[in-house]
C-alpha positions in Angstrom: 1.0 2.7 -50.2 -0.8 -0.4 -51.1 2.6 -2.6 -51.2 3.4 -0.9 -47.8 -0.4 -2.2 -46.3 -0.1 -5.9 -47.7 3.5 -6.1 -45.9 1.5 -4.5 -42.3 -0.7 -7.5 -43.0 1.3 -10.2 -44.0 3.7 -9.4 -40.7 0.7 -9.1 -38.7 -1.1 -12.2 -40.0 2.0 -14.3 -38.9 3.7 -12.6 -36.1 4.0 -14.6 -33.1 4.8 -14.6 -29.1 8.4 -14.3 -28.9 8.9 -13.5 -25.3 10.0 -16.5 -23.2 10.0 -15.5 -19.8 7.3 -13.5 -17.6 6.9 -10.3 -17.1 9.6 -10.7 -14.2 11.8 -12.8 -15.8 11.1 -16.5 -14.7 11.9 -18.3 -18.0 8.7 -20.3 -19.5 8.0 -23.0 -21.6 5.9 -23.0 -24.6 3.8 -26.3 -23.2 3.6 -27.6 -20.2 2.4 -31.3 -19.3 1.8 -33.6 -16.3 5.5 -34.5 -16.1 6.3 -30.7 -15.1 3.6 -31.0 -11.9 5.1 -34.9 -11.3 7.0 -34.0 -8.3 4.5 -31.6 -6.4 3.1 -33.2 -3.1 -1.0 -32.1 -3.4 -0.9 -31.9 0.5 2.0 -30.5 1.8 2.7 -27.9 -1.3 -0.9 -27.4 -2.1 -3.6 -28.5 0.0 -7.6 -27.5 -0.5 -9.0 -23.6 0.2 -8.7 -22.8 3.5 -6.3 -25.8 4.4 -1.9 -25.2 5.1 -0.2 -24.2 3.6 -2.9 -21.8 1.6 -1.7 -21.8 -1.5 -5.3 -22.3 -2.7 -7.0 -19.4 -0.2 -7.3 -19.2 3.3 -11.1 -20.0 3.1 -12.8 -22.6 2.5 -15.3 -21.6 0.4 -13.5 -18.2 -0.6 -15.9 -16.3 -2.9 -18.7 -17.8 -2.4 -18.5 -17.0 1.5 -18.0 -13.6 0.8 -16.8 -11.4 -2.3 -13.9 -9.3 -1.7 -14.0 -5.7 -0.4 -14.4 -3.4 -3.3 -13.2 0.1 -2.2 -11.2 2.5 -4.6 -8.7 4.2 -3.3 -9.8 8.2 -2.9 -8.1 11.3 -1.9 -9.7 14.6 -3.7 -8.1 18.1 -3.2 -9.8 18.7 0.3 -11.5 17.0 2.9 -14.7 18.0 2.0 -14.2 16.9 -1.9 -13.1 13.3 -0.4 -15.8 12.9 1.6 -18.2 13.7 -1.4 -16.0 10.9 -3.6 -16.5 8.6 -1.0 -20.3 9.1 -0.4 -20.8 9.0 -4.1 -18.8 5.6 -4.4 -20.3 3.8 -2.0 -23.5 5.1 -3.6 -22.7 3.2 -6.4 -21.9 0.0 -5.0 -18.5 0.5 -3.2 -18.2 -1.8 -0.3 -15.7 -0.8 1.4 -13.3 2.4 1.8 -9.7 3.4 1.0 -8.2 7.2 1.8 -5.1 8.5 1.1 -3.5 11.7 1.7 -1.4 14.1 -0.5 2.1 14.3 0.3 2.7 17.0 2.4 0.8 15.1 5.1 2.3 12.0 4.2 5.8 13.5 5.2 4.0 14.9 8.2 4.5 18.8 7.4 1.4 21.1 7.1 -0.5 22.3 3.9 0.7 25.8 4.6 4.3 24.8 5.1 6.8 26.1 2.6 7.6 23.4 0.8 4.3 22.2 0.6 3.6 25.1 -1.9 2.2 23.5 -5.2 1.9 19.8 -3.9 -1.0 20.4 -1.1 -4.4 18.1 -2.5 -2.5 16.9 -5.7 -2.1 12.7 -4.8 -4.6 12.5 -2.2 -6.3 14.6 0.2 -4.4 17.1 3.1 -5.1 15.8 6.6 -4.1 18.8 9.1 -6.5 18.9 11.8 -8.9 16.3 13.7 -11.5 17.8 11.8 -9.9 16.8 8.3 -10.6 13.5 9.2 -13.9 13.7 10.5 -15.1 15.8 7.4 -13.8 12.9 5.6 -15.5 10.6 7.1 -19.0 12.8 7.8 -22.3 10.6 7.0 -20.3 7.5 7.2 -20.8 4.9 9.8 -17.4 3.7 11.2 -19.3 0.7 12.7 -21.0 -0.6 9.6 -18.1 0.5 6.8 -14.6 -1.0 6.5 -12.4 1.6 6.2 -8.4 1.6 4.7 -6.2 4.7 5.8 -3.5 5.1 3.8 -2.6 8.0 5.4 0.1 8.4 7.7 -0.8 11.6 9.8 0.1 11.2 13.2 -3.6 12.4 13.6 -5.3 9.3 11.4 -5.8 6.6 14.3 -6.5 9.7 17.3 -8.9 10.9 15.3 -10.4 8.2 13.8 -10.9 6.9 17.5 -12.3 10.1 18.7 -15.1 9.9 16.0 -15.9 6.5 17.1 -16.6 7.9 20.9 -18.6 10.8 19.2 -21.2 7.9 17.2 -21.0 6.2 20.1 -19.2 3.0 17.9 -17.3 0.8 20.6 -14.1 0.1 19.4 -14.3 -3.2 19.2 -16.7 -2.8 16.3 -14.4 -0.9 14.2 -13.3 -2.5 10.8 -10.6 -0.3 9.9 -6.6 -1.3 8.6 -3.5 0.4 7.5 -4.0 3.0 10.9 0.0 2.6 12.1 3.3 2.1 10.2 5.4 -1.1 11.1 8.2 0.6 12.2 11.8 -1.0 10.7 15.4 0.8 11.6 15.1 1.4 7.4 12.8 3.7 8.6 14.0 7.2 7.5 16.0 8.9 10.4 14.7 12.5 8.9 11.0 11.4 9.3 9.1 10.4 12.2 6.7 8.7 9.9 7.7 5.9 8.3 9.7 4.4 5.2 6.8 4.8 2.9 7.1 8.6 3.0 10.5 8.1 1.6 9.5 6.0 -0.7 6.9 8.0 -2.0 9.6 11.2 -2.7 11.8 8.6 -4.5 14.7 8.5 -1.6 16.5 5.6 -2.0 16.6 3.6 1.1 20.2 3.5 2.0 21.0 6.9 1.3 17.4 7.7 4.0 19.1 4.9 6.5 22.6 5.9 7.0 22.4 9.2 7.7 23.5 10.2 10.8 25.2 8.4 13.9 23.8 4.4 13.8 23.9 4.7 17.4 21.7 7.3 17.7 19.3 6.1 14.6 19.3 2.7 16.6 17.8 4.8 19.5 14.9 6.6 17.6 14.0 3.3 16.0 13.5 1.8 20.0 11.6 4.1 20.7 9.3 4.2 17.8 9.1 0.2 17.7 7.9 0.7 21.0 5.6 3.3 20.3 4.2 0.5 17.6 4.4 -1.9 20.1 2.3 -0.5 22.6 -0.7 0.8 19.9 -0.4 -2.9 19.0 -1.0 -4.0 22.4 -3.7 -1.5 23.0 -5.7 -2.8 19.5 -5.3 -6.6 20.1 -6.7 -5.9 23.8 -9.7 -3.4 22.1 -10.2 -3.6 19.0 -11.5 -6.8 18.2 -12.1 -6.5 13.9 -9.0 -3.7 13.3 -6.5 -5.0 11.2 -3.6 -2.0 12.2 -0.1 -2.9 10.8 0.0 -2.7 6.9 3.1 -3.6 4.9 3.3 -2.0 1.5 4.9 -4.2 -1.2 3.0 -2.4 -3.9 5.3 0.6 -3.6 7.8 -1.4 -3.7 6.4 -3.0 -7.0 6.2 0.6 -8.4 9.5 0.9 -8.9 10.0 -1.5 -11.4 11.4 -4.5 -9.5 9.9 -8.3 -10.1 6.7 -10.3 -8.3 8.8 -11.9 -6.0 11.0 -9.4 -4.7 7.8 -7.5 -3.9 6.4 -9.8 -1.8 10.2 -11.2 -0.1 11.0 -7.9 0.4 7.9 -6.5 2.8 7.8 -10.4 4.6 11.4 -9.7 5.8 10.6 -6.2 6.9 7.6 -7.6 8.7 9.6 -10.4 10.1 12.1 -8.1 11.4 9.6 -6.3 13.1 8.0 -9.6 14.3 11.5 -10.5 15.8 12.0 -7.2 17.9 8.2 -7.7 18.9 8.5 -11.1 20.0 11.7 -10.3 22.2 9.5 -7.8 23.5 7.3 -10.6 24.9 4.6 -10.2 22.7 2.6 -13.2 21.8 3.5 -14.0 18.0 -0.1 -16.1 17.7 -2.0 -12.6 18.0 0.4 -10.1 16.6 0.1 -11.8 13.1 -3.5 -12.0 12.8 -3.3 -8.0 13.3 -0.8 -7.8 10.1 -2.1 -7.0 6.7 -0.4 -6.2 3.4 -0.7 -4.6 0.3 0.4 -5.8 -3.0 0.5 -4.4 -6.7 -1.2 -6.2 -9.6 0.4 -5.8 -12.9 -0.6 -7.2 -16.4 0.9 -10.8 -16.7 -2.1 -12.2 -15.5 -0.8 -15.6 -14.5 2.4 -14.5 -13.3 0.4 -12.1 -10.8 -2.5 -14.8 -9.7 0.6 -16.9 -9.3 2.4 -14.5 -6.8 -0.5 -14.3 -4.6 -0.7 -17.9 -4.4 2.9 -18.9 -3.8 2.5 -15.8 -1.1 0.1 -17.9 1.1 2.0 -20.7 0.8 5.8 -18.5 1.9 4.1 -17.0 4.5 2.5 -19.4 6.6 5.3 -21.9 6.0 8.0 -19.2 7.2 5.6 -17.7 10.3 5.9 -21.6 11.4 9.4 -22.5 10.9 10.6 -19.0 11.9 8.4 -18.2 15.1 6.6 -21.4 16.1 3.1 -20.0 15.1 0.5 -22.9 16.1 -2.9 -21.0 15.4 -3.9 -21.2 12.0 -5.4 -17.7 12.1 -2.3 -16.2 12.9 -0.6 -18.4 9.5 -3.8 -16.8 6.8 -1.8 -13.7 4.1 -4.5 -11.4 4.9 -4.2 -8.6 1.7 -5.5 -5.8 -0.4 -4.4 -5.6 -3.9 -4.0 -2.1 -5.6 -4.2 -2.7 -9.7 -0.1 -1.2 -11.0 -0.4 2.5 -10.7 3.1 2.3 -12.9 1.4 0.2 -15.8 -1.1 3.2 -16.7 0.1 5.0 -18.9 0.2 9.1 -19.9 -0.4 8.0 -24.0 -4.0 6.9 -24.9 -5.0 6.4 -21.2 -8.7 5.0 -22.0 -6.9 1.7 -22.9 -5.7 2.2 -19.2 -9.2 0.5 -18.6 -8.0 -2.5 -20.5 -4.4 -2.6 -18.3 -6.6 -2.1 -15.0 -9.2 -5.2 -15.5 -6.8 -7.7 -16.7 -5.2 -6.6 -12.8 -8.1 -7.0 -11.4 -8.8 -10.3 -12.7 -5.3 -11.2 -12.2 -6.1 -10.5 -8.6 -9.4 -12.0 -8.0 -7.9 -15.5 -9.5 -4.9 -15.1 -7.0 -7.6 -14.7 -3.7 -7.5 -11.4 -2.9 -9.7 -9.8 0.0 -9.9 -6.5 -1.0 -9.5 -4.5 -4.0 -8.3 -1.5 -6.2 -8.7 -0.8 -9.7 -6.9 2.1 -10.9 -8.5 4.8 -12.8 -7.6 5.0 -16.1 -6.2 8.3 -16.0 -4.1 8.0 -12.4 -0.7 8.5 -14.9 -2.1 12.0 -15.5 -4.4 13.2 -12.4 -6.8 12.5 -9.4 -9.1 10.2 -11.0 -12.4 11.7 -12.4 -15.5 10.6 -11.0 -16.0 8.9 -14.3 -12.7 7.0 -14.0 -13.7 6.2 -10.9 -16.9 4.8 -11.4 -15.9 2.9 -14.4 -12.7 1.5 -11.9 -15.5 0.2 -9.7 -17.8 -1.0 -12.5 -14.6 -3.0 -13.5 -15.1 -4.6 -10.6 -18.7 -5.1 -10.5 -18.2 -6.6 -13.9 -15.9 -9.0 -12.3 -18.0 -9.7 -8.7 -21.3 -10.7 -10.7 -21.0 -11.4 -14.3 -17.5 -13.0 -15.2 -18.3 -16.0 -12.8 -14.6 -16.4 -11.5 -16.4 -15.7 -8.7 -18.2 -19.2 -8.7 -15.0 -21.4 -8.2 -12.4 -21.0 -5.4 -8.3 -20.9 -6.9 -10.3 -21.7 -10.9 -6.4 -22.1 -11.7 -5.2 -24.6 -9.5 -4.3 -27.5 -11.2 -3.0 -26.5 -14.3 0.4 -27.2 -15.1 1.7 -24.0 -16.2 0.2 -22.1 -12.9 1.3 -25.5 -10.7 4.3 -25.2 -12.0 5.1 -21.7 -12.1 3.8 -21.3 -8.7 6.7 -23.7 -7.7 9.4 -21.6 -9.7 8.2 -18.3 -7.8 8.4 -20.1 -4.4 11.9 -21.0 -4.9 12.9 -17.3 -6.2 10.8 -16.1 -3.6 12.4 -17.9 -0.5 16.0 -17.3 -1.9 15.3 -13.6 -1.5 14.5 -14.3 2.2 17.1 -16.3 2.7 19.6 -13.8 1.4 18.3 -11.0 3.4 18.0 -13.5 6.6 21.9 -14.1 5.9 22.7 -10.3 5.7 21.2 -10.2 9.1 18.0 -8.7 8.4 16.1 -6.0 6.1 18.3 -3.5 7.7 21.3 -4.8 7.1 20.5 -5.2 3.3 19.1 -2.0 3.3 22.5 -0.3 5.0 24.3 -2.7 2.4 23.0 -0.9 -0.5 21.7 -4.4 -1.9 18.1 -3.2 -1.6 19.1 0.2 -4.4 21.1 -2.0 -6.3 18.7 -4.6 -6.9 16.2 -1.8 -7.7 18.5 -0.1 -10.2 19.1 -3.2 -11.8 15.5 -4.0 -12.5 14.3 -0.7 -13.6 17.5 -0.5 -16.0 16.1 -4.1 -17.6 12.7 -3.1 -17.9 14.1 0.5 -19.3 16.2 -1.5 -21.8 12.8 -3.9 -23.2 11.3 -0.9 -23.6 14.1 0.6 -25.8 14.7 -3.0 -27.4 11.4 -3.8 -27.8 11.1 -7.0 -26.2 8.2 -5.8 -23.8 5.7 -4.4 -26.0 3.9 -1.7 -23.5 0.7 -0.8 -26.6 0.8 3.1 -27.4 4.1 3.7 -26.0 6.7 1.7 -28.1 4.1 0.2 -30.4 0.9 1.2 -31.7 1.2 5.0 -31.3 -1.2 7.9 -32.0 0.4 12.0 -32.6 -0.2 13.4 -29.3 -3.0 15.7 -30.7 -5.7 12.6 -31.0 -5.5 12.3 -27.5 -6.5 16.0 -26.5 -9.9 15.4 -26.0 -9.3 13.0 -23.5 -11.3 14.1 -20.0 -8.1 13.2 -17.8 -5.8 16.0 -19.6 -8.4 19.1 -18.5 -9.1 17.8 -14.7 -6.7 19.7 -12.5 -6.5 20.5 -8.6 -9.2 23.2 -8.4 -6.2 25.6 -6.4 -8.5 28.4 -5.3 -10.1 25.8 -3.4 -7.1 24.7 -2.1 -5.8 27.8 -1.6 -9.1 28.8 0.4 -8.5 25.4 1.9 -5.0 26.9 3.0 -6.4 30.3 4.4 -8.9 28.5 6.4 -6.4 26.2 8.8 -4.1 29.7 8.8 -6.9 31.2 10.4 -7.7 28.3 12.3 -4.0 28.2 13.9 -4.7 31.6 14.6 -7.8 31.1 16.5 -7.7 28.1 18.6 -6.2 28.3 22.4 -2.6 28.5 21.7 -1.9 27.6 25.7 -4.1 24.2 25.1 -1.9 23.4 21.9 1.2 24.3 23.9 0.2 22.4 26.8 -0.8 18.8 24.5 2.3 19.1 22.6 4.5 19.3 25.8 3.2 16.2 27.0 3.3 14.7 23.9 6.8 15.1 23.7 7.7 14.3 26.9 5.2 10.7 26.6 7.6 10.2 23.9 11.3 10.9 25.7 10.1 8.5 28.4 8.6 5.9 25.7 5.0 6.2 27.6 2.9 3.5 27.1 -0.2 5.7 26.1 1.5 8.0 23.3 -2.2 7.5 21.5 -3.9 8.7 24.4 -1.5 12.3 24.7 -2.2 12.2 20.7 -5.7 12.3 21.3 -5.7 14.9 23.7 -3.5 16.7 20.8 -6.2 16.1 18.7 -8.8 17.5 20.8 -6.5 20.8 21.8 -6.2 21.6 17.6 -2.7 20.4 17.4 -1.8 19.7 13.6 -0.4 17.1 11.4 2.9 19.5 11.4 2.8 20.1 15.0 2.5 16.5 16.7 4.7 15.0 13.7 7.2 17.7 15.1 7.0 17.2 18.7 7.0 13.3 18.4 10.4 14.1 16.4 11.7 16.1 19.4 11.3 13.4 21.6 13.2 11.1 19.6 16.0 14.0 19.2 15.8 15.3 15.7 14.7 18.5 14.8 11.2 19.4 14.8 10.9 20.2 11.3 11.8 17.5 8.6 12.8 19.7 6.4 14.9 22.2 8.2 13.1 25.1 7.7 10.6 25.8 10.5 11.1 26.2 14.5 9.1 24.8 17.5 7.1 27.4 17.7 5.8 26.5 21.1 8.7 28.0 23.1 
């Protein structure tokens, strides 16, 4: 035993760093000097804060102008469990908010479908009715709070906007993003909702795209980029500080593939849909400035702070050569960062804390605008209010006593990050060129390139883990029997389901209430506003809204308009006839 101990210490004392490439495989040098930064042009590929191409921030004074938003994301069991989340957050310092919604709503079906059995309030809360969202947002000020939706009911942005008439909020005054889905033709044919739903159930994209006749999936994306379209229209002319169109590479990011396909990937899905909205005749100077994204952080701290900088710098350099954009608004990354959901892990999840700040500060180096920190038991359920709190302390921590704060891009200028930061803009650029040559994201989607690239990177991060060469502490190394960790709060939270199942009973008996010839009546011309691609498909959804329709209902009539069936999964009829 003793022999075995000195040989644990002697192989610890001298063990070294024998990885040689980050975390997403762009190979790295053990030193790096001025002669590796010789050839970088301060202005053009650098520049100050605030200055193109924004490698260094698109503010001046970043931080010290204003901190970024601090808003976990939240989405208890039911409506009224959220709202209480969010009330208790922003209690403690939260500045800013972030819903999402449980999957059944995400894929536009209702809690009290039959395939929602068993899923209803487990990732995020169940949006069904108009007043889902206002119990959410109950006590809260839409005027004075900055509000994310991750939440892709086709009741969200009615809703939301119906709420602001009741507080008597103009709209121009509402700070809210993420509120409609960029539509691309990799959009999934069998939901009206958008590609993030299928990501979300694991579909692969091309298997999603190609079903069906093209023809006719070519159709239902016109229509729904014109559906987009027009919303977009509406909020540029309205809503002065709403930030709509969000483009998700963090779910992208979840599925194990590198930094800079994450971000390549959702820029040529945006610029797809910035080509079809630009031979709409839609000025490109104002449509950009309404686009946001969100991005993953993972653990390689410089590798990450990295991405987000050589992200500026590919975006506004490609929105200029690609679109002529003159207004140097319209060329600022504007983004949220979410710390990695996929690094958290099930085995001793308080070091999850660990994982989680080392994203956040990953993050906060690279310029984010807005952040979330993981709880550290996400891997196993809906955050505690303890995870929670300690998330946001995380970045308190950060905000007011780290002082990274102080300095705007505190890396610029070192060799390695200079230099790395060059290496991902030429990987990342590549990737958009490739796609650009396949004729779009679409076409690489159809391709099957956008799977096999995915497969590939998940089998090479499922091999390092097996091999040892990415060293992931308590899972391949560092272990504890499975018993320590019992105590753990995250393994004895659960989905209260007699809640949810009294949550359940009550929108049964609200269907069976409400005026059924109201319902039947906003649905109709719902679905007719879509057949004849109606410029004011949010007004008939408001009036949806105000009738009782549901999440299920106006997700199903919208895909009657578009001719698919009204239920995405096959099962239930209109019941309006």
């Amino acid at each position: 035993m003793v022999g075995q101990m000195k040989e644990q210490i002697k192989g610890g004392y001298f063990e070294k760093a024998e990885r040689q490439e980050t975390w997403s495989g762009i190979p790295v040098k053990p030193l790096y000097t001025p002669d590796d930064v010789k050839s970088i042009k301060y202005p053009e590929q650098v520049g100050d804060p605030g200055q193109y191409p924004f490698t260094r921030g698109i503010y001046k004074d970043m931080y010290r102008g204003r901190l970024w938003s601090r808003r976990q994301i939240t989405g208890c069991s039911t409506p009224k469990l959220t709202n209480e989340r969010l009330r208790y957050l922003i209690s403690q310092g939260e500045s800013a908010i972030n819903v999402i919604c449980d999957q059944p709503t995400q894929i536009q079906i209702d809690s009290d479908h039959p395939w929602a059995e068993g899923s209803v309030g487990r990732a995020g809360t169940p949006i069904n009715t108009m007043q889902d969202v206002w119990t959410i947002m109950d006590g809260i000020r839409l005027d004075k709070t900055s509000t994310m939706l991750t939440a892709h009911s086709p009741l969200t942005l009615p809703s939301y906007m119906l709420l602001a008439d009741k507080q008597g909020v103009p709209y121009s005054e509402l700070r809210v993003s993420g509120v409609i889905t960029p539509p691309t033709v990799s959009a999934p044919v069998c939901l009206y909702g958008g590609r993030e739903s299928a990501d979300q159930q694991g579909i692969p994209w091309s298997t999603v795209v190609t079903q069906g006749n093209n023809e006719r999936l070519f159709d239902v994306q016109q229509k729904r980029m014109k559906e987009f379209a027009d919303k977009l229209e509406f909020i540029i002319k309205n809503c002065d500080k709403m930030y709509p169109a969000n483009f998700n590479g963090y779910i992208i990011r979840e599925v194990g593939v590198g930094a800079a396909e994450e971000v390549a990937w959702e820029f040529a899905r945006a610029f797809e849909s910035f080509d079809m909205l630009t031979k709409r005749g839609m000025d490109i100077n104002l449509v950009a400035q309404k686009v946001s994204f969100t991005f993953s952080a993972m653990i390689d701290i410089f590798e990450e702070a990295v991405k987000f900088r050589t992200a500026r710098r590919v975006w506004a350099r490609n929105l200029k050569k690609k679109f002529g954009v003159t207004d140097p608004r319209a060329l600022w990354l504007k983004f949220h960062v979410n710390t990695a959901g996929v690094m958290m892990e099930r085995q001793q999840p308080i070091i999850n804390i660990i994982r989680a700040a080392y994203g956040a500060l990953a993050a906060v180096l690279g310029g984010t605008q807005s952040l979330q920190v993981a709880g550290y038991d996400e891997a196993i359920a809906i955050p505690t209010e303890e995870a929670a709190t300690i998330a946001l302390r995380t970045q308190q921590i950060l905000a007011y006593e780290s002082g990274v704060a102080t300095v705007a891009d505190p890396l610029g200028g070192s060799y390695y990050v200079e230099s790395l930061t060059e290496k991902m803009d030429e990987k990342m650029q590549k990737i958009i060129d490739t796609i650009d040559a396949m004729g779009g994201m679409t076409k690489a989607v159809i391709s099957g390139y956008i799977d096999r690239e995915m497969e590939k990177a998940w089998l090479k991060y499922q091999q390092e883990l097996e091999e040892k060469k990415r060293i992931v502490v308590g899972v391949n190394e560092f272990a504890i029997p499975e018993e320590e960790d019992a105590d753990v709060e995250a393994y004895h939270h659960q989905v209260d389901f007699d809640l949810v199942h009294r949550y359940i009973e009550d929108l049964k008996e609200f269907k069976r209430t409400r005026s059924r010839t109201k319902v039947k009546k906003a649905l109709e011309n719902l679905r007719r506003a879509v057949e004849t691609s109606d410029p004011e498909i949010l007004r008939f959804e408001m009036e949806c809204c105000k009738a009782g329709c549901t999440t299920g209902e106006v997700g199903g009539a919208k895909r009657i308009g578009v001719g698919l069936p009204y239920d995405p999964m096959g099962i239930l009829e209109y019941p309006f006839d």
